[in-house]
BAMARKE-814073 format. One line per field, with one value per residue (C-alpha): residue number from 1; x, y, z negated. Coordinates in Angstrom, 3 decimals, padded with zeros to 6 digits. Layout:
num	c(NUM_...)
east	c(X_...)
north	c(Y_...)
up	c(Z_...)
***
This chain:
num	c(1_2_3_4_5_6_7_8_9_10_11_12_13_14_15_16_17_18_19_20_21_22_23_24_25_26_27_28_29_30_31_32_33_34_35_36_37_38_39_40_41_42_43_44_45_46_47_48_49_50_51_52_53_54_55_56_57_58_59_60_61_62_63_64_65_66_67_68_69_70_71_72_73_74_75_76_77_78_79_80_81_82_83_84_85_86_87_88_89_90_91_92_93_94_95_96_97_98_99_100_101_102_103_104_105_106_107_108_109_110_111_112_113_114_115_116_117_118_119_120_121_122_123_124_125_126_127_128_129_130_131_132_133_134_135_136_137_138_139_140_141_142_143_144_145_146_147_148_149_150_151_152_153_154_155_156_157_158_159_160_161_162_163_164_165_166_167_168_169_170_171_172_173_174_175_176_177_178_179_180_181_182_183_184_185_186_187_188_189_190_191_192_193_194_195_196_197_198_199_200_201_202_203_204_205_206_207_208_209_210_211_212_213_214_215_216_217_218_219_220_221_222_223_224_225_226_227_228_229_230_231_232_233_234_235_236_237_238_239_240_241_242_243_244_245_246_247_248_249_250_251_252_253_254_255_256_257_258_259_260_261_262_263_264_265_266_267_268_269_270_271_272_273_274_275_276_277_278_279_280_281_282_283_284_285_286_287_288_289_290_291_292_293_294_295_296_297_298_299_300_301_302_303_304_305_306_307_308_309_310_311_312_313_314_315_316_317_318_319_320_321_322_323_324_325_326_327_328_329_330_331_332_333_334_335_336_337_338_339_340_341_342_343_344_345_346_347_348_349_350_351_352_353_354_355_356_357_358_359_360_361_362_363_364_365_366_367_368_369_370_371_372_373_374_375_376_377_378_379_380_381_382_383_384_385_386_387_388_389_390_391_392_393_394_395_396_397_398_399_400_401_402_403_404_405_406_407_408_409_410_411_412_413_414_415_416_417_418_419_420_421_422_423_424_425_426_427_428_429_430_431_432_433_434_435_436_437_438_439_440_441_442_443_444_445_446_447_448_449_450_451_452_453_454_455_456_457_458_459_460_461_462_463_464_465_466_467_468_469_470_471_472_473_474_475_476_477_478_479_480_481_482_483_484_485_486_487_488_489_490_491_492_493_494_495_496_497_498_499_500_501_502_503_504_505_506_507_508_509_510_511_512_513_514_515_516_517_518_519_520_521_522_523_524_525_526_527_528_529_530_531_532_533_534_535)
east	c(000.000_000.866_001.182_000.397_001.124_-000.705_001.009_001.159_003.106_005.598_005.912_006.396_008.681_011.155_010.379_012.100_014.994_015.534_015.479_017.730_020.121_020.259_020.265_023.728_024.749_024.391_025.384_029.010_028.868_028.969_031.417_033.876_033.797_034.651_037.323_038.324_038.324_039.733_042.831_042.704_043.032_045.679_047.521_047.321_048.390_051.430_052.104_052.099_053.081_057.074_057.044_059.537_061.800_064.538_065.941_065.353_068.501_069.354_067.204_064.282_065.592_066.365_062.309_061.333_064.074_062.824_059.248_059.630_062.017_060.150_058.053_060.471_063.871_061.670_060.095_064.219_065.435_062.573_063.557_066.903_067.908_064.681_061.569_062.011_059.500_057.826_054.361_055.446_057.340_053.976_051.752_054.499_054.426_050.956_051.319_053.893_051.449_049.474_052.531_056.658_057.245_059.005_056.576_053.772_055.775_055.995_052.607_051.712_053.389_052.042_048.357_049.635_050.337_047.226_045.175_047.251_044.923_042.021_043.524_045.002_041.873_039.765_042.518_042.581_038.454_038.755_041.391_039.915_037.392_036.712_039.107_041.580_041.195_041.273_043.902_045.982_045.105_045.989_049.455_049.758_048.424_051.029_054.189_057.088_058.791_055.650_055.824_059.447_058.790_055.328_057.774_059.975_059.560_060.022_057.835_057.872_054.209_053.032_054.225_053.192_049.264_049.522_050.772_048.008_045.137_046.628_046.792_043.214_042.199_043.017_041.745_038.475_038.574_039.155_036.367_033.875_035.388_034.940_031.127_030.198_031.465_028.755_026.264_026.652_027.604_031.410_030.842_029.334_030.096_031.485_033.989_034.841_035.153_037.757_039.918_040.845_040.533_043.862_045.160_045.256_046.142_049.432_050.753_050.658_052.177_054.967_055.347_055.380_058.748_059.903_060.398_056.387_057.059_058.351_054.875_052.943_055.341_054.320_050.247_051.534_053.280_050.077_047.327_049.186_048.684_044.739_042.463_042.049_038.218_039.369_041.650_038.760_039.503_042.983_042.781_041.595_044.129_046.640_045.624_045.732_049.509_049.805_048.061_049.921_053.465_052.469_051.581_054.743_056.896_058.291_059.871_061.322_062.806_064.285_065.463_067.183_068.499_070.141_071.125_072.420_073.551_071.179_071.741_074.930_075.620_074.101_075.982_075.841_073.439_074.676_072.607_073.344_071.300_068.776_068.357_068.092_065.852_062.814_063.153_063.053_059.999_058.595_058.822_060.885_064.404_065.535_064.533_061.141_059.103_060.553_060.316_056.461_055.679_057.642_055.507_052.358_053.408_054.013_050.550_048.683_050.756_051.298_047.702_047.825_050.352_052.015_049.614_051.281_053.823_051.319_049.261_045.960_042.848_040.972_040.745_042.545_045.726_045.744_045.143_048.638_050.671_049.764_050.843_053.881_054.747_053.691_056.063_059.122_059.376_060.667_063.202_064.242_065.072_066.849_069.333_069.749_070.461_072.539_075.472_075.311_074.923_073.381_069.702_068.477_067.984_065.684_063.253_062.572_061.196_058.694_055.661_056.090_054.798_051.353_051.307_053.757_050.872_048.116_050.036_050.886_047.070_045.952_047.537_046.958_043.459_044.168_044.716_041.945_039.909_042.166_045.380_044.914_044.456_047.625_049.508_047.939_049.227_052.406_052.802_051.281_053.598_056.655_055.654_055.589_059.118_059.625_057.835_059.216_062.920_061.773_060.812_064.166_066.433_066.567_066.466_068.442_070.219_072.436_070.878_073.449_073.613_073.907_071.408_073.696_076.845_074.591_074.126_077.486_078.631_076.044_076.942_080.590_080.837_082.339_082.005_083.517_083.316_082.504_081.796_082.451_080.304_082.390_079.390_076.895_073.739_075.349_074.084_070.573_070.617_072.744_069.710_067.105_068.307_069.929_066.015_064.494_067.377_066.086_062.845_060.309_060.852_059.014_061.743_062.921_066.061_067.242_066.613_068.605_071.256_072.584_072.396_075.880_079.400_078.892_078.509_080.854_080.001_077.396_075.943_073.668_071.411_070.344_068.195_068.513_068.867_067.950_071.776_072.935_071.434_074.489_078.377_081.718_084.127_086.981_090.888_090.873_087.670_088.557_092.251_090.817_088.174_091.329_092.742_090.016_089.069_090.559_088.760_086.792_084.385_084.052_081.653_081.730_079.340_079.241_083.068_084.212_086.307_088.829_091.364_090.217_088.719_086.891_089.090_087.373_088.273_091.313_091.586_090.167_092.380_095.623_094.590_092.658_095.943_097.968_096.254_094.989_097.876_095.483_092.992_090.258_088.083_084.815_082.878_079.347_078.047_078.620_079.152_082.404_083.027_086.485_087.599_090.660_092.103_095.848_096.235)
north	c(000.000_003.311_006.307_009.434_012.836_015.738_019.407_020.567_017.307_017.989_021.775_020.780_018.448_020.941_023.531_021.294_020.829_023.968_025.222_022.569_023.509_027.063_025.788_023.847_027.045_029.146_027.123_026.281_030.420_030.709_028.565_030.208_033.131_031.373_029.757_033.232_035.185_032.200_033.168_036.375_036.199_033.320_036.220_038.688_035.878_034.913_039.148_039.936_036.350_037.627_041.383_042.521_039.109_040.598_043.914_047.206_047.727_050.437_051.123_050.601_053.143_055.717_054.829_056.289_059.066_060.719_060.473_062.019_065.275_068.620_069.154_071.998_068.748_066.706_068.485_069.293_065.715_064.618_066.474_066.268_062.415_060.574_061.112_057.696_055.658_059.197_057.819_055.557_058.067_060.152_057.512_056.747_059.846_059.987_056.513_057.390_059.709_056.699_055.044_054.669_051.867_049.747_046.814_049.355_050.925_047.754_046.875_049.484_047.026_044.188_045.642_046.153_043.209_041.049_044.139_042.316_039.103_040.728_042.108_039.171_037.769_040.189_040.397_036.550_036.281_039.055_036.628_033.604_032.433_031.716_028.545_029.980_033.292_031.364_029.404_032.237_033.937_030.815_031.444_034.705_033.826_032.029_033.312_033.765_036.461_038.608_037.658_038.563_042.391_042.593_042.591_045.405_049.238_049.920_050.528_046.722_046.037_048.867_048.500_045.225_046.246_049.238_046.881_044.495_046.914_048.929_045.338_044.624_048.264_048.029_044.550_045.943_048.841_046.733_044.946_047.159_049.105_045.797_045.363_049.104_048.425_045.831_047.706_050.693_052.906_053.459_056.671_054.589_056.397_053.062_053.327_056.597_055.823_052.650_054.938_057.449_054.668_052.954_056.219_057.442_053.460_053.197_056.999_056.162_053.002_055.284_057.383_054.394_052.825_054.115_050.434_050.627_052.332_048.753_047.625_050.378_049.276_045.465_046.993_049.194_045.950_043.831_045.901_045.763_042.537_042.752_041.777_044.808_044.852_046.172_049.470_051.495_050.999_050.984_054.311_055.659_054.099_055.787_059.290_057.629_057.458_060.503_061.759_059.393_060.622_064.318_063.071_061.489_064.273_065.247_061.420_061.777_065.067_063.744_060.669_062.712_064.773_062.398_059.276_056.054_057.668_056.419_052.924_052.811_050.090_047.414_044.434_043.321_040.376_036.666_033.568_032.346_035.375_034.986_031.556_032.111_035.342_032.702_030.458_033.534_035.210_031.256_031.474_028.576_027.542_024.645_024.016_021.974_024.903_026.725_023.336_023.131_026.839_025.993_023.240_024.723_027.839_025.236_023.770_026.777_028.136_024.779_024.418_026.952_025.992_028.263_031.069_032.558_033.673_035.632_038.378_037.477_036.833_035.719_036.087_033.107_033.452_037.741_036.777_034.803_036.969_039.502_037.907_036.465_040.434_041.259_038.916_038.454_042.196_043.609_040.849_040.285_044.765_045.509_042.158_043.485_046.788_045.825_044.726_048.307_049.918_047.235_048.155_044.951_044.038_041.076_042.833_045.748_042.974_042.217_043.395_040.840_038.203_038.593_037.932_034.536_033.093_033.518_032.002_028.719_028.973_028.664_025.977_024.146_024.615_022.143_019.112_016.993_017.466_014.185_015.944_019.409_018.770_016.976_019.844_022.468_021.241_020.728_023.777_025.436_023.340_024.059_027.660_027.518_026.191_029.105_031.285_029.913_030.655_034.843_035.239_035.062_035.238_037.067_035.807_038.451_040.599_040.837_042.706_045.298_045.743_049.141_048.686_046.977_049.320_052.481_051.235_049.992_053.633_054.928_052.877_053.707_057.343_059.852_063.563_065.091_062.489_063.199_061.520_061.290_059.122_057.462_058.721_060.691_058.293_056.282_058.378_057.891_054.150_055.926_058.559_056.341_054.131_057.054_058.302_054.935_055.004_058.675_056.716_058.421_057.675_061.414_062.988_066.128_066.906_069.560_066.442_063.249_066.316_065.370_061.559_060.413_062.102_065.150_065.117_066.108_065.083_065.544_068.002_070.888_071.260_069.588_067.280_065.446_067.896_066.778_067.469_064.776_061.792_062.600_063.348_062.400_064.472_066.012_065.171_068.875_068.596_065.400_066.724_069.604_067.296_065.018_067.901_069.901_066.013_063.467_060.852_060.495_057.854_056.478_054.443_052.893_050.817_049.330_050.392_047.544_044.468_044.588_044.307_046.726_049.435_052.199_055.837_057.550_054.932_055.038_058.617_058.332_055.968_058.375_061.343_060.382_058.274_060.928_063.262_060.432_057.412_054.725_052.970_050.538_048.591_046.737_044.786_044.201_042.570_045.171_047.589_048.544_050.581_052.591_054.939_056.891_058.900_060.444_057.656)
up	c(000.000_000.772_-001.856_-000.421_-002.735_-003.029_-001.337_-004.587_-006.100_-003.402_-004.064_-007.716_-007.238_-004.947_-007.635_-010.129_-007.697_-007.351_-011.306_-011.890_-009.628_-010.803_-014.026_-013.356_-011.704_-014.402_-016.691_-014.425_-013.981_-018.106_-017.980_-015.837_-017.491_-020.957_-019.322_-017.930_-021.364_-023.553_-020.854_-021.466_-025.644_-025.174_-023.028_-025.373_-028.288_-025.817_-025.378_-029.245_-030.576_-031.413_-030.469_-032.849_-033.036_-030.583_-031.257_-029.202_-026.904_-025.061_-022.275_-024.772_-026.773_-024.159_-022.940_-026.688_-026.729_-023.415_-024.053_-027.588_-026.801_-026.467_-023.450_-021.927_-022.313_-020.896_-017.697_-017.452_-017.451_-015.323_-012.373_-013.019_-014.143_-014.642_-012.312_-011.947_-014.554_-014.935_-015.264_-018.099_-019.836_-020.191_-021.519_-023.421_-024.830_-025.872_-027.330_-030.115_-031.650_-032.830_-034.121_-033.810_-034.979_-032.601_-032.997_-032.073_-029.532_-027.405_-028.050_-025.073_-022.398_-024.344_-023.840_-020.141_-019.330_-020.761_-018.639_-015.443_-015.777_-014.485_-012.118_-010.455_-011.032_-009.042_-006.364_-006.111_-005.916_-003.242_-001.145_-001.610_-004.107_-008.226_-008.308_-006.733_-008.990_-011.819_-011.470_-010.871_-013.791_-015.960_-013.925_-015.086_-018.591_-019.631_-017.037_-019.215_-016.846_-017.583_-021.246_-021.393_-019.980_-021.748_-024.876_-023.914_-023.916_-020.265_-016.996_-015.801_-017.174_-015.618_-012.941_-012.266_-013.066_-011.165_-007.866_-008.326_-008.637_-005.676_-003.386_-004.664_-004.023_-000.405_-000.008_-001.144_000.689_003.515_003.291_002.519_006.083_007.927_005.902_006.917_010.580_011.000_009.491_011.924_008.424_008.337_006.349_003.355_000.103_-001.485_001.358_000.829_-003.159_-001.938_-000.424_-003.136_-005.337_-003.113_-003.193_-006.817_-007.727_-005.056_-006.351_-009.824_-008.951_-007.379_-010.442_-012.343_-010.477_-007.030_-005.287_-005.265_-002.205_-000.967_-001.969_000.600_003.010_002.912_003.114_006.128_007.803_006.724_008.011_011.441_011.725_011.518_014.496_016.991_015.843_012.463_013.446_012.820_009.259_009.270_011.205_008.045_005.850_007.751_007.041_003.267_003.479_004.521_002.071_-000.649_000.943_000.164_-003.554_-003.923_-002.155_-005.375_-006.590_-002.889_-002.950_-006.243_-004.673_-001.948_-004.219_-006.628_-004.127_-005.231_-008.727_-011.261_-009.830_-009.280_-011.677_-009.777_-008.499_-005.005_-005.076_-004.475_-003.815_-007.186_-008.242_-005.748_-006.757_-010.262_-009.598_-008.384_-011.402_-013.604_-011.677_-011.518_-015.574_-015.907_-017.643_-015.105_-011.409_-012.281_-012.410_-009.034_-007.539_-007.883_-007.325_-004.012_-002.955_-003.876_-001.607_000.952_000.639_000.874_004.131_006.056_007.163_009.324_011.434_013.656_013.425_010.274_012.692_014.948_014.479_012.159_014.491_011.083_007.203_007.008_008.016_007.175_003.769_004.018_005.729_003.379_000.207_001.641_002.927_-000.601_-002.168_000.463_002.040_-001.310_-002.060_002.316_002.544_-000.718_-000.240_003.222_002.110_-000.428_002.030_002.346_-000.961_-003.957_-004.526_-005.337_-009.355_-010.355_-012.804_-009.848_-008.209_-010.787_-008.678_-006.322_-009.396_-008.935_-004.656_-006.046_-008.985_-005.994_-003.196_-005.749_-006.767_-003.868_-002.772_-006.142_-005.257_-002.194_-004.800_-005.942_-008.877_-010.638_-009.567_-009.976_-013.862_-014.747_-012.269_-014.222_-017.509_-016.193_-015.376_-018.277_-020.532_-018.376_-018.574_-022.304_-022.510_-020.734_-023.044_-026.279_-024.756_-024.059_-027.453_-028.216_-025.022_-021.785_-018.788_-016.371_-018.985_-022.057_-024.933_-026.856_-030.132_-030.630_-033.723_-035.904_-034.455_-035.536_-039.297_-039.713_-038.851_-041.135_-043.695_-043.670_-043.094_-045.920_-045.839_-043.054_-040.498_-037.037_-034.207_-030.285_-027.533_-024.794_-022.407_-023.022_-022.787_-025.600_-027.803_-027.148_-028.887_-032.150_-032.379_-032.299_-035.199_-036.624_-037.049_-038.060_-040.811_-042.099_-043.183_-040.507_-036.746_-036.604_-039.066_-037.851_-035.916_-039.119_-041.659_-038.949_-038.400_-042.067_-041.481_-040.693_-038.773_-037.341_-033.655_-031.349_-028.256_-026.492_-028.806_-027.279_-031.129_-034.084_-031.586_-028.629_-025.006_-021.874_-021.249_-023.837_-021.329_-019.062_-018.798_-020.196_-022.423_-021.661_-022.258_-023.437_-025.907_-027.392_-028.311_-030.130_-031.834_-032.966_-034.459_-036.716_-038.324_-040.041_-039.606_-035.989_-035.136_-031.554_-030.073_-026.911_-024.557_-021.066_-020.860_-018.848_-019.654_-022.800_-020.622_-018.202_-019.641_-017.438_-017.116_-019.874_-021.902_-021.193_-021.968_-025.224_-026.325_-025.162_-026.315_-029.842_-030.662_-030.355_-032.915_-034.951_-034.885_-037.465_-035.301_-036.822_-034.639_-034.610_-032.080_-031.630_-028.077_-025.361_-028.422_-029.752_-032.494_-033.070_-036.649_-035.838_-038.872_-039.733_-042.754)
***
């Protein structure tokens, strides 16, 4: 026998198929976003989990020393030493009102960096989809390359926000150009709203570290690669740039003016260094970590073939080229350039980390749902060997310890002491422990004058000038410094090999010992300390 059913049993029936299945939606949708904020708060624990374990070291000092000099020093040294970072410096600034201590003070970069998984999150959706987003943002979560500069007073967190939300910015933008094209309404507000939105994002990026610039490059190259049906849009971006080069004219005219100086220091890059510069930015302490993040990248660019060569004629393959111009374009010109004049440093490259996490997300996202889980917690725990070595390592540099120099000073001087710096910017690390040892990190520059040998050199005031961040004293200063104390501290950092000092070490050594013949010495990594007196 045949059962027959009613219209209405059948429209029931569908009805329940249909709540049920937006039931499971929802309830997968709630999901994600759990998933997505648990990631977040384990970012912020990873951030703030050992903040104040290693001590500050120089360039974290000079950070806090420039942001906290009076407003007319500071306009001074921007324009003429430091327009570099500028953006940082600023918010920096504001920051230390709320506290100075230098657990607090790092906390802004910590706070930075946890911001950064959204970010990659909402770029990542915008390339490809949910999975992929939030697999990348588990990436980032637990990345100990971002941990290790989420802990330090510098730009580098910044920076790395500022790059994503400028990428996702133009992605969006793009989009919504593309989206407004079809719908016969390219003037669409939202559109409009994209575009100073890319704009205000990429020149704060700029202000936040020049080599941003490298990162508008990599969009220019990018977006002329996209299909010939798109160039109405990227007509419009262009008169962006122009618009972002005017913005930035001053960091240029700055960079013009000052050249190579202010990093001069760097080494000509190896492949040693560019070797160990992926397993850093990969998070990792050995080659397992690179190793996957390699083959992941492999997996999400093999598939298409050939055409990741040629220009994009779809999403697919733009979307590629434009992370791999976002990660390689950086790294590929300043290692070029460098056979010229070194330009390339490791943690300048830190805004390429974000286009890295969603390439290897994305082609995670090609595995199976059985082998994409035991990948992911490979990863995560190889990334937390990684992160357990930061807390209290570096990866790319070796931390001074002009702390420890400072209060060993302080704790020997007697009245009548003074002091000279082998440069001028070594004196930036002394004052800012000098000030933490007065009691208040906001003590006045008449109450830190008393703390410790007079200063010699540089000395402009009772406070920190914009012209103490630069220069070297003279043969003819330091022999009439020898002669009107007896006893004259020296402290010297970054002065080359012991056996090779630089010239103004040399000099020091000359013309203090011939005032002063009794020389004690102290060493402290990349610090050393010197006490010349007549006895």
């Amino acid at each position: 026998m045949i059962k027959y059913e009613s219209p209405g049993m059948h429209s029931t029936a569908v009805n329940e198929s249909a709540s049920s299945s937006q039931s499971q939606s929802r309830s997968a949708s709630r999901l994600h976003w759990v998933v997505l904020l648990l990631l977040v708060g384990t970012s912020v624990l990873v951030r703030f989990r050992c903040l104040s374990c290693k001590t500050f070291w120089f360039d974290e000092c000079f950070s806090v020393e420039v942001a906290r000099i009076d407003w007319r020093n500071f306009l001074h040294l921007m324009w003429w030493r430091e327009a570099n970072m500028s953006l940082y410096y600023l918010i920096l600034r504001a920051w230390l009102h709320l506290g100075q201590s230098p657990l607090f003070i790092r906390s802004l970069s910590a706070l930075v960096s946890a911001a950064s998984l959204p970010a990659i999150y909402w770029v990542a959706k915008l390339l490809y989809d949910r999975r992929v987003a939030l697999i990348a943002t588990a990436l980032l979560a637990f990345n100990a390359y971002s941990a290790r500069y989420a802990q330090e007073a510098r730009s580098y967190a910044l920076f790395t926000l500022l790059a994503a939300l400028s990428s996702g910015l133009l992605i969006s933008w793009l989009q919504q150009s593309n989206a407004d094209l079809r719908s016969q309404s390219a003037t669409s507000k939202w559109e409009s709203l994209g575009r100073w939105a890319y704009l205000i994002s990429s020149v704060l990026a700029v202000y936040a570290h020049f080599y941003a610039l490298l990162l508008i490059a990599a969009h220019w190259i990018a977006l002329s690669w996209v299909a010939p049906q798109h160039q109405p849009a990227s007509v419009v971006i262009r008169r962006t740039w122009r618009i972002i080069a005017v913005a930035v004219l001053p960091l240029l005219v700055f960079v013009a003016k000052t050249g190579a100086g202010p990093i001069r220091w760097i080494q000509h890059p190896g492949i040693h260094d560019l070797a160990a510069f992926f397993e850093h930015l990969a998070g990792g302490t050995n080659a397992a970590l690179p190793i996957i993040f390699f083959a992941a990248c492999i997996a999400a660019i093999l598939p298409l073939g050939r055409s990741v060569w040629s220009c994009a004629q779809n999403w697919d393959v733009w979307r590629t080229q434009f992370l791999l111009l976002w990660l390689l374009f950086p790294i590929v010109l300043t290692v070029l350039l460098s056979f010229a004049r070194p330009v390339f440093l490791a943690r300048y490259m830190i805004f390429c980390l974000p286009a890295l996490l969603i390439l290897v997300a994305a082609g995670l996202a090609r595995l199976n749902g059985w082998l994409l889980a035991p990948a992911l917690v490979a990863v995560v725990l190889l990334s937390l060997q990684g992160t357990a070595f930061v807390y209290s390592h570096d990866f790319d540099t070796e931390r001074d310890a002009s702390g420890a120099a400072t209060h060993f000073i302080l704790d020997h001087t007697e009245p009548g002491d003074a002091i000279v710096f082998h440069i001028a910017e070594t004196r930036v690390p002394y004052e800012f422990f000098r000030t933490l040892r007065a009691g208040t990190s906001t003590a006045s520059p008449h109450f830190t004058a008393q703390l410790g040998p007079e200063i010699l050199f540089p000395h402009h005031g009772p406070g920190l000038d914009y012209r103490d961040f630069t220069g070297k004293p003279t043969p003819e200063f330091v022999h009439t410094a020898a002669q009107n104390h007896p006893r004259l501290w020296l402290m010297l950092m970054n002065n080359g090999p012991a056996d090779k000092p630089d010239p103004t070490t040399q000099m020091l050594s000359q013309v203090l010992l011939e005032a002063l013949p009794r020389v004690q010495s102290w060493h402290f990594p990349l610090v050393e300390i010197r006490l010349y007196s007549k006895e």
